[in-house]
One Martini backbone bead per residue (centre of mass of N, CA, C, O) as a GRO file, in nm:
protein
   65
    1UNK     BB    1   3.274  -6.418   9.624
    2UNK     BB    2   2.961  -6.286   9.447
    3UNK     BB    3   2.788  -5.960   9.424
    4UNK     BB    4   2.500  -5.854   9.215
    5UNK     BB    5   2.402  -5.524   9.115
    6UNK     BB    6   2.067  -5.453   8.973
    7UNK     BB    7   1.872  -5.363   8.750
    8UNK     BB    8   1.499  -5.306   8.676
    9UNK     BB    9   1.286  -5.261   8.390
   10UNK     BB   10   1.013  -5.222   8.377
   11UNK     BB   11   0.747  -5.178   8.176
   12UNK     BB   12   0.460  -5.013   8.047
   13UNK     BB   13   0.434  -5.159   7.805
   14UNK     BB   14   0.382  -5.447   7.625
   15UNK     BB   15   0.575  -5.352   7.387
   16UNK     BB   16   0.817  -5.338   7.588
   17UNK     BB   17   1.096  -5.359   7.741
   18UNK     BB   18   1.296  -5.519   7.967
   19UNK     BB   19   1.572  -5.359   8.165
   20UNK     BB   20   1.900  -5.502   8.207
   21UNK     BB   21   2.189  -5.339   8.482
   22UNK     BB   22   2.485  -5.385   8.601
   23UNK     BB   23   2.590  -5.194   8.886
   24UNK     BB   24   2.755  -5.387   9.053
   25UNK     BB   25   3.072  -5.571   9.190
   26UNK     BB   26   3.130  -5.761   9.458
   27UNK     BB   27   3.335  -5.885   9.703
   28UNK     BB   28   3.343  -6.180   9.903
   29UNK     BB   29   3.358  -6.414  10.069
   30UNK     BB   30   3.397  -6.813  10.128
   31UNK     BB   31   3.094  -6.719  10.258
   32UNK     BB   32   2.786  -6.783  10.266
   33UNK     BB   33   2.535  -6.577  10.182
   34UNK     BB   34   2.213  -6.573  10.369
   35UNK     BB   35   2.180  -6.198  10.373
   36UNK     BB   36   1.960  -5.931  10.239
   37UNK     BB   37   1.985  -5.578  10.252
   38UNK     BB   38   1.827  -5.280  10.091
   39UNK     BB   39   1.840  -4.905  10.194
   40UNK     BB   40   1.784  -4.623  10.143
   41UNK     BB   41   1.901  -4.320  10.253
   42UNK     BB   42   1.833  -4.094  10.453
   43UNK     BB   43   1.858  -3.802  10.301
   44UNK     BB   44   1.966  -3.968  10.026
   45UNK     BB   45   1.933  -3.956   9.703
   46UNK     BB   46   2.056  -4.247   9.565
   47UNK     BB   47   2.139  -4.365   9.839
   48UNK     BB   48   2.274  -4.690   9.995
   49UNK     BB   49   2.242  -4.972  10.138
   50UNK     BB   50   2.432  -5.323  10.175
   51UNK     BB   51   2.332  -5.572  10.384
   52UNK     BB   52   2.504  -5.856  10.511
   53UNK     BB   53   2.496  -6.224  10.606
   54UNK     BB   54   2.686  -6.467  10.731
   55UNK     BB   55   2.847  -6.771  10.824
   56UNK     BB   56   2.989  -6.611  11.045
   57UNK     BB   57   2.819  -6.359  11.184
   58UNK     BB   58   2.817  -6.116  11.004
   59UNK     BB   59   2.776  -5.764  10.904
   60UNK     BB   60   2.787  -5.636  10.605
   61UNK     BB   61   2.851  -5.277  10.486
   62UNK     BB   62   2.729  -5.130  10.184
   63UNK     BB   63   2.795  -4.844  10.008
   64UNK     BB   64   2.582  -4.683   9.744
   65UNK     BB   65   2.563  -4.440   9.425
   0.00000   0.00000   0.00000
């Protein structure tokens, strides 16, 4: 499987658009992911965590930049 992380930037006005971009693309094992939690990193600005939680009863976690 594949999970992909987004950016979503929502307008300020009403005249601009929204902007979508794929931040990278994980590969996941052929068990079903179902449940997602991202948060940034304490003391670490920009840096996140994205915890994977599936049908295996595993919790993967990745870092991202």
């Amino acid at each position: 499987g594949v999970v992909n992380l987004w950016e979503v930037s929502f307008p300020s006005q009403s005249s601009d658009e929204c902007k979508v971009l794929c931040l990278d693309t994980l590969s996941v094992d052929s068990k079903a992911i179902v449940t997602l939690s991202l948060a940034e990193l304490p003391q670490s600005p920009g840096r996140f965590v994205l915890a994977m939680g599936g049908l295996d009863n595993k919790i993967k976690l990745y870092f991202c930049l």
